[in-house]
C-alpha positions in Angstrom: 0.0 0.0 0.0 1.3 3.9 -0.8 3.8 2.6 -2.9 6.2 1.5 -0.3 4.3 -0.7 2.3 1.4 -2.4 2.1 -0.9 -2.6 5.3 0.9 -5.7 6.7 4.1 -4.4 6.2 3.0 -1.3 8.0 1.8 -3.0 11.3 5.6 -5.6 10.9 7.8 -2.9 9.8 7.1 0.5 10.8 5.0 0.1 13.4 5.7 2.8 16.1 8.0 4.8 13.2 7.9 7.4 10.9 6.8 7.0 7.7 5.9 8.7 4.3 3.1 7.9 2.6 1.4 9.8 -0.8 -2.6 9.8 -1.7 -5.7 11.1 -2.2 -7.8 12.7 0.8 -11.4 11.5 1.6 -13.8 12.3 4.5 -12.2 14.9 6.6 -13.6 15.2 9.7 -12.6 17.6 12.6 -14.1 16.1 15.9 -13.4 17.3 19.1 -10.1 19.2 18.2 -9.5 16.2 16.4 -8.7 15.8 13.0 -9.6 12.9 10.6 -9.3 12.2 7.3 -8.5 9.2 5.5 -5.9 8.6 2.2 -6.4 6.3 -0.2 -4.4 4.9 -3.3 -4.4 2.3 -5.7 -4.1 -0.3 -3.0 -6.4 0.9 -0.1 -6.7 3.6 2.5 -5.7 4.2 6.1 -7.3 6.9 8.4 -4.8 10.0 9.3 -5.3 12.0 12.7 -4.2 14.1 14.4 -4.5 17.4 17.5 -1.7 20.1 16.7 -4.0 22.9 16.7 -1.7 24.5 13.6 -2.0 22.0 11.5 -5.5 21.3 11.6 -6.0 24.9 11.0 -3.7 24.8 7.8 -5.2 21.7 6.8 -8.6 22.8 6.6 -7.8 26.0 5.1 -5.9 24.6 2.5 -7.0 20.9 1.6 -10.1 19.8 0.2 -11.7 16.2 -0.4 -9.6 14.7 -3.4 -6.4 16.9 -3.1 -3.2 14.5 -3.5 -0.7 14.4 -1.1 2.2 13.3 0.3 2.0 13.0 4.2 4.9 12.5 7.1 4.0 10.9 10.0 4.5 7.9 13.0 2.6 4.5 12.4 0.5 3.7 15.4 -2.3 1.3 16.5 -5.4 3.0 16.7 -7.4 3.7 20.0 -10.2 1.7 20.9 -14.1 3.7 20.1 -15.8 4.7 22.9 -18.0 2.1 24.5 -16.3 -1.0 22.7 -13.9 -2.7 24.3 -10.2 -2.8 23.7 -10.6 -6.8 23.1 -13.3 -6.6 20.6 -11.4 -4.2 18.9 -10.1 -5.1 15.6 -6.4 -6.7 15.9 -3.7 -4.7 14.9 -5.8 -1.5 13.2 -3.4 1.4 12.3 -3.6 4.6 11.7 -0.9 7.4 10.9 -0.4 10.1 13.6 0.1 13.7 11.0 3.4 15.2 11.5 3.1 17.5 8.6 2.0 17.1 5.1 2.8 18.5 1.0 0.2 18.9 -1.3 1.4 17.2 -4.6 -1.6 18.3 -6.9 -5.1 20.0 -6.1 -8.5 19.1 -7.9 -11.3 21.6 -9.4 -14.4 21.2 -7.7 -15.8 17.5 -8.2 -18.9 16.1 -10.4 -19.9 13.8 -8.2 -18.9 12.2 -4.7 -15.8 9.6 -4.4 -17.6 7.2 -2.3 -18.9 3.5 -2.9 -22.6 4.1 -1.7 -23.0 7.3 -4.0 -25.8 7.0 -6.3 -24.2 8.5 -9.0 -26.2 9.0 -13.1 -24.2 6.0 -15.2 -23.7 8.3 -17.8 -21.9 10.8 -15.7 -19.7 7.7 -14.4 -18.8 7.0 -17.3 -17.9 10.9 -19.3 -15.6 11.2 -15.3 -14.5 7.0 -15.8 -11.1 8.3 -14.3 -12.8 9.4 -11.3 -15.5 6.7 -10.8 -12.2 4.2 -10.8 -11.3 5.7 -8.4 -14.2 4.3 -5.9 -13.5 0.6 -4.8 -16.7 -0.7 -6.1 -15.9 0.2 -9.5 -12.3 -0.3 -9.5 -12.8 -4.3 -8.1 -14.3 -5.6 -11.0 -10.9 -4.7 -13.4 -8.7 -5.9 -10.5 -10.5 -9.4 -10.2 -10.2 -9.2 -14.2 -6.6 -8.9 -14.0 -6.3 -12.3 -11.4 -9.2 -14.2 -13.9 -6.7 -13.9 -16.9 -3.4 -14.2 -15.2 -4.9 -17.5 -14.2 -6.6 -18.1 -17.6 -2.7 -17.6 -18.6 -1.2 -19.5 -16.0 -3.2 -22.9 -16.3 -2.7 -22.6 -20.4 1.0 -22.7 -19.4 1.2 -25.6 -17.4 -1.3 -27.7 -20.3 1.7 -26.6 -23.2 -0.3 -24.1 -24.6 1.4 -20.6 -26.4 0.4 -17.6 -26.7 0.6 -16.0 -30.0 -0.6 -12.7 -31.2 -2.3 -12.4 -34.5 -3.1 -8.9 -36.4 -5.6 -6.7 -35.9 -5.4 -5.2 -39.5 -7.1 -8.0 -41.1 -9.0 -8.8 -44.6 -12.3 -8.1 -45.3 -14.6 -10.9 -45.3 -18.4 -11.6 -46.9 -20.1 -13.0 -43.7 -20.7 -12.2 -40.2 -21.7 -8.4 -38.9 -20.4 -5.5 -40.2 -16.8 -4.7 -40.1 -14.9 -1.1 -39.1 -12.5 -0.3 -41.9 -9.5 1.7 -41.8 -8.0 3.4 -44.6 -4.9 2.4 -45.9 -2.0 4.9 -47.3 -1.2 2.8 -49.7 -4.5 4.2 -51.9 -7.9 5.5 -51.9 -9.6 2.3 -53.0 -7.5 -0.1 -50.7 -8.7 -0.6 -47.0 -8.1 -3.0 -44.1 -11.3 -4.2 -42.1 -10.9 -4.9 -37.9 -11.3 -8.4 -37.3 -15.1 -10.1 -35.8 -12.7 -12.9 -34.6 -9.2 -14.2 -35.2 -10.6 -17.2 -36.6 -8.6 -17.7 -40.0 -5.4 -16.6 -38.2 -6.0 -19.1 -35.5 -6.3 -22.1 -38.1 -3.3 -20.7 -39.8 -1.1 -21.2 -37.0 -2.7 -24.7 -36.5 -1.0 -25.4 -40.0 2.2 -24.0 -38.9 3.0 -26.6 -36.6 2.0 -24.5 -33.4 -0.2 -27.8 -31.4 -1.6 -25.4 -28.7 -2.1 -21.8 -28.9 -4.1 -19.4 -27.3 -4.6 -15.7 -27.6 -6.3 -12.6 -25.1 -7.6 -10.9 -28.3 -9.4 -7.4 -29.2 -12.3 -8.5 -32.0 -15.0 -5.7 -33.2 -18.5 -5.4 -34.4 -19.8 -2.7 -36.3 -23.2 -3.5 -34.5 -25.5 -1.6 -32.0 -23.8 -2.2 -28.5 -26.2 -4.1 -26.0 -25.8 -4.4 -22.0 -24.7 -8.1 -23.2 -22.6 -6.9 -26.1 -19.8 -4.4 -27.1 -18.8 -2.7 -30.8 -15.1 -4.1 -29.4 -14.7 -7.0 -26.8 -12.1 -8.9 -25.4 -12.1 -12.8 -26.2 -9.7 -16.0 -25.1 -9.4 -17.6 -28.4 -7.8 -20.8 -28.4 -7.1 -23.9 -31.2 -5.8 -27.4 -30.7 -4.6 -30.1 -33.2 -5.6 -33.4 -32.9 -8.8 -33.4 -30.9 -12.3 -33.7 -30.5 -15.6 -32.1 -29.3 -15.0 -33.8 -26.3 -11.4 -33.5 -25.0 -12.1 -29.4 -25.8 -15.0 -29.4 -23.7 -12.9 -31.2 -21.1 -10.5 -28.5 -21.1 -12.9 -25.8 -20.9 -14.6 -27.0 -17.9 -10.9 -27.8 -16.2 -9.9 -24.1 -17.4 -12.7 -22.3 -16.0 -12.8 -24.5 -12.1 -9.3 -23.8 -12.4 -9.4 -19.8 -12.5 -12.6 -19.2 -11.0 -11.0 -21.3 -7.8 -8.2 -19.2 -8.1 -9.8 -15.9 -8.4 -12.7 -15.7 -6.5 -12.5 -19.5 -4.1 -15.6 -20.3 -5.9 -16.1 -24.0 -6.4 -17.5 -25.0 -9.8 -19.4 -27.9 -10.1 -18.4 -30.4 -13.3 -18.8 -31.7 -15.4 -21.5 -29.7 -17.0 -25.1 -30.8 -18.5 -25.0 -31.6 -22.4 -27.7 -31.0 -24.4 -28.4 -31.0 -28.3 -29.3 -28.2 -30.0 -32.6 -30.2 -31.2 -33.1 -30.9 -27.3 -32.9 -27.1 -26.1 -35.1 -25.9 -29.0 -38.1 -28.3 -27.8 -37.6 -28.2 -24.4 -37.1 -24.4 -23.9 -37.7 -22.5 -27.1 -34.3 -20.9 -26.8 -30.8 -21.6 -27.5 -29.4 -19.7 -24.4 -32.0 -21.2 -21.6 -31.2 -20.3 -18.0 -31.3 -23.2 -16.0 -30.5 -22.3 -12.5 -33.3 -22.7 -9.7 -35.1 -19.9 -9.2 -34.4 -19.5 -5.3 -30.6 -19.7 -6.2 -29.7 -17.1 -8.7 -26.7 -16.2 -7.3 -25.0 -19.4 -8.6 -23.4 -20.1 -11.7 -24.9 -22.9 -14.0 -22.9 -23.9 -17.0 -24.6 -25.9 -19.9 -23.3 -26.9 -23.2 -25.1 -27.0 -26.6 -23.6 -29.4 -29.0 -25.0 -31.0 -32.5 -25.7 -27.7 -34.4 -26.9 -27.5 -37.6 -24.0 -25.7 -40.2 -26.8 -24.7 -42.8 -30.2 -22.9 -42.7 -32.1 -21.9 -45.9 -33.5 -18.1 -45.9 -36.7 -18.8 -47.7 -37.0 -14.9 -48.4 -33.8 -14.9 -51.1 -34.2 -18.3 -51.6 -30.3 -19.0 -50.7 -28.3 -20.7 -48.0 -26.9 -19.1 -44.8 -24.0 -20.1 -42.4 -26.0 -21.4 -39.3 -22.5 -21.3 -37.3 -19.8 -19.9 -39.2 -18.3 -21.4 -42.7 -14.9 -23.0 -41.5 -17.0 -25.3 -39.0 -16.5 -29.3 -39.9 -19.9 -31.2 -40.3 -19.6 -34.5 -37.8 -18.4 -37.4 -40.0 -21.3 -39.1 -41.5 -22.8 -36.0 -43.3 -19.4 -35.2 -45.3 -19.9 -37.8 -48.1 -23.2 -36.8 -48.8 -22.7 -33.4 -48.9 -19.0 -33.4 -50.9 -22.0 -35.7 -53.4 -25.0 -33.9 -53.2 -26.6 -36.6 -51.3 -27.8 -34.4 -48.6 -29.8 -31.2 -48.5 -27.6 -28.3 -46.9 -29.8 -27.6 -44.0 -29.8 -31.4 -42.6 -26.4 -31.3 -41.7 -25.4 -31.3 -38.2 -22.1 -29.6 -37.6 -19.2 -30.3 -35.2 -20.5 -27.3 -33.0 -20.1 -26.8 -29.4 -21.9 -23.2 -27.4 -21.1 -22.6 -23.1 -24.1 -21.0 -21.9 -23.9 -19.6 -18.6 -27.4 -18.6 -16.8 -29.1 -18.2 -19.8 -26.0 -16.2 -21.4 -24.0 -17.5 -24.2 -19.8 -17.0 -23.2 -18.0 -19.5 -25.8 -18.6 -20.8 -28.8 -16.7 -23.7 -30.5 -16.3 -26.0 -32.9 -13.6 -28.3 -34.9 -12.5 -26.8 -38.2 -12.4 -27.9 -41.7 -9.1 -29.2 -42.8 -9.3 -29.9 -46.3 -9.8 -27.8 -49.2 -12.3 -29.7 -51.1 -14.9 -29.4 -48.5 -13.7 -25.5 -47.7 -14.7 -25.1 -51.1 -18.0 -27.0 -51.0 -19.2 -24.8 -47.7 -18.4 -21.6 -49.8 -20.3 -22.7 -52.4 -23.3 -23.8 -51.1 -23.1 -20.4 -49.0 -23.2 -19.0 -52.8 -19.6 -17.8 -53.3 -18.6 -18.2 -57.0 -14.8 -18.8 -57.4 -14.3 -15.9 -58.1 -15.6 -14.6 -54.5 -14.0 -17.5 -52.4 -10.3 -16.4 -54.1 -10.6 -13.0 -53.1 -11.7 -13.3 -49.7 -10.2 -16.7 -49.1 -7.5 -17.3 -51.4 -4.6 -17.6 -49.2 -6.2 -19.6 -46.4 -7.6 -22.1 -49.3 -4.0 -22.2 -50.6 -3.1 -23.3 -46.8 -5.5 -26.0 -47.0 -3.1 -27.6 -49.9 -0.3 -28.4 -47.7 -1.4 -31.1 -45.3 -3.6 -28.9 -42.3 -3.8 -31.0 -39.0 -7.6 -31.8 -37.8 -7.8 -29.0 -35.4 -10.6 -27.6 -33.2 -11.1 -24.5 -30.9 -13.1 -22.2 -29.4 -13.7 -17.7 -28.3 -14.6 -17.2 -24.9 -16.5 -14.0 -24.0 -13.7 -12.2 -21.3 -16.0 -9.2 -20.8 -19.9 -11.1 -20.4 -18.6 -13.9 -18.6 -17.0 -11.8 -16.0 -20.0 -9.5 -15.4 -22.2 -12.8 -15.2 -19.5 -14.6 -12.6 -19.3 -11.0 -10.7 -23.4 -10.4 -10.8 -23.2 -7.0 -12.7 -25.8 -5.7 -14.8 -23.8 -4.6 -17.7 -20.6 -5.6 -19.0 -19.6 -2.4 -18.7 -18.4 -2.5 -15.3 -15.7 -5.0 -16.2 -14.2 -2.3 -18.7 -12.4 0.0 -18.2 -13.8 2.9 -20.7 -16.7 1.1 -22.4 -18.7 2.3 -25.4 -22.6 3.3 -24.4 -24.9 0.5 -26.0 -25.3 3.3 -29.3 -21.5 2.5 -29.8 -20.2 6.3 -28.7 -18.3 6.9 -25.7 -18.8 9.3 -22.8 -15.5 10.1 -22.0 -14.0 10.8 -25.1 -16.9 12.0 -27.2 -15.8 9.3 -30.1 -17.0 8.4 -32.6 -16.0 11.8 -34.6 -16.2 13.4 -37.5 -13.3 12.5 -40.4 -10.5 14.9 -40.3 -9.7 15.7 -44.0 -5.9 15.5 -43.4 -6.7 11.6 -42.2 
């Protein structure tokens, strides 16, 4: 804590010393010729006092709630309240007796109160994000977020997974939502798009040779945000060779008791449920049902959704659409009859795999197509000419030539999957400066208007 110390190393190390601590200044209080105040930094707070007459007088005169300071003063245990006995008192509470003090920097008058319990207008949080971080209950969420993917990184470690970065400057392709694209220098007509997911990249890698990979990877969507859903979103993406539906969904569950033991001592419960797609549309009407008992909705219940189907058929433009997404595999005994026209499109059942977590989806999966001749037969279908599939797809069908490994994988939701484990009503809160659910953003007033000179 302050730098230095922490609290522990305050009570072991300086107890009954000076010491010089820097923060910011909350809750003065001057009681009974006493003065109070506590300071607070990145790592907690501790209460100041103290009764020289002079420099409570300064103090008041000169500090307000907020200022930053540095402070000089002798580590001591604190006295006992009133009426409470010195046994039931907390062990070991300190507090700093003020010796004399330095104001670092000053703040303008505030927009809102520093203070957990203030009831404070969200969008106001958000256009001050710098300040409402600075209030434990908004700060907590990012903190646990940093333990959940240290863990996420340190139990990938020990199975012999790697991480690997892939670009964010990415091609253009026809499916999925709408991309962002950036403007290249290299001319007017030529443009890079900002990637939905890192899925081609990730299959790549798989035919490079890397077994095990993983990424903690931005991915964008030029979509209206929702209080489940961001324009840009943070997703584990990871890809295996050599593996089934099974042994991935295996992992995932080991993964996720893993961290969430780690992070937050909870105690997950596996394996989870399985149902089929077919089973969760009869039974529920829904794809992302909520299973957990009513009278316990503070638990976390985990369900996978396996045996998708890869096609649908829009009878509106009388064409086929990607049910999943185009580089999913169908499960074995459908690839015959579709590489022969044996099969209509939208009876095929696909090696698909969703994690839906009380009544939210947070992964999606699936093993990948490895061979070109059925790459090929999925983009047409979909109703890309040759044409079509070499311009978006070109290189990656090339890839496909030179002897891919089976390979499956999956994208876990980072942001919605911490705001479900943490019980927050927006995804938001486990960001730290989110987009409102139009897509703009309080704080910086983006999106703007082109510059010419860009």
């Amino acid at each position: 804590m302050f730098h230095n110390y922490n609290y522990s190393q305050l009570i072991s190390k300086k107890l009954g010393k000076k010491t010089i601590l820097n923060g910011w200044v909350r809750g003065i209080i001057n009681k009974g010729g006493i003065l109070f105040f506590s300071l607070h930094d990145a790592y907690g707070k501790i209460q100041v006092i103290t009764k020289e007459k002079k420099l409570i007088k300064d103090f008041q005169k000169e500090v307000n709630s907020e200022d930053l300071l540095s402070i000089w003063g002798t580590v001591q245990i604190k006295q006992p309240k009133k009426n409470i006995e010195p046994s039931q008192q907390q062990k070991k509470e300190i507090e700093i007796n003020l010796e004399k003090y330095q104001i670092i920097n000053q703040t303008k008058p505030l927009p809102f109160e520093i203070k957990d319990e203030a009831n404070i207008n969200e969008d106001n949080r958000f256009r001050y994000r710098y300040l409402d971080l600075r209030r434990n209950v908004s700060k907590r969420p990012l903190i646990i977020r940093h333990h959940f993917l240290h863990q996420i990184r340190n139990y990938l470690y020990k199975q012999g997974f790697i991480e690997v970065e892939t670009p964010i400057l990415a091609q253009n392709s026809p499916e999925g939502a709408k991309c962002f694209v950036v403007p290249s220098s290299l001319g007017k007509q030529r443009y890079y798009t900002l990637p939905q997911s890192p899925q081609i990249f990730k299959q790549l890698l798989m035919m490079s040779g890397f077994a095990r990979h993983y990424q903690i990877d931005k991915s964008f969507r030029n979509e209206d945000a929702r209080s489940n859903r961001q324009i840009e979103f943070s997703q584990l993406d990871l890809e295996m060779s050599f593996t089934s539906t099974k042994k991935i969904m295996i992992l995932t569950e080991k993964l996720l008791k893993y961290v969430l033991k780690k992070t937050l001592n909870y105690q997950l419960k596996t394996p989870f449920p399985i149902l089929t797609y077919q089973q969760v549309i009869k039974k529920y009407g829904t794809d992302k049902p909520d299973l957990r008992n009513p009278t316990k909705k503070d638990e976390l219940n985990f369900l996978w959704i396996t045996d998708w189907p890869l096609f649908e058929y829009n009878e509106e433009t009388k064409k086929y659409e990607i049910f999943r997404h185009p580089f999913t595999i169908p499960q074995k005994k459908y690839i015959k009859p579709l590489l022969n026209n044996k099969i209509k499109p939208e009876k095929v059942i696909c090696e698909a795999f969703d994690l839906v977590c009380n009544g939210e989806e947070v992964l999606s999966g699936s093993l990948r197509i490895y061979q070109r001749e059925l790459q090929e037969k999925v983009f047409t279908i979909l109703g890309y000419d040759q044409q079509k599939q070499k311009k978006y797809f070109g290189y990656f069908l090339q890839a496909l030539e030179f002897a891919a490994p089976p390979h499956g994988g999956f994208g876990l939701g980072i942001d919605r999957l911490l705001a479900i484990v943490l019980n927050l009503k927006s995804l938001k809160e486990v960001i730290a400066f989110p987009k409102n659910i139009d897509g703009s953003c309080s704080l910086t007033g983006t999106p703007n208007y082109l510059d010419e000179k860009l």
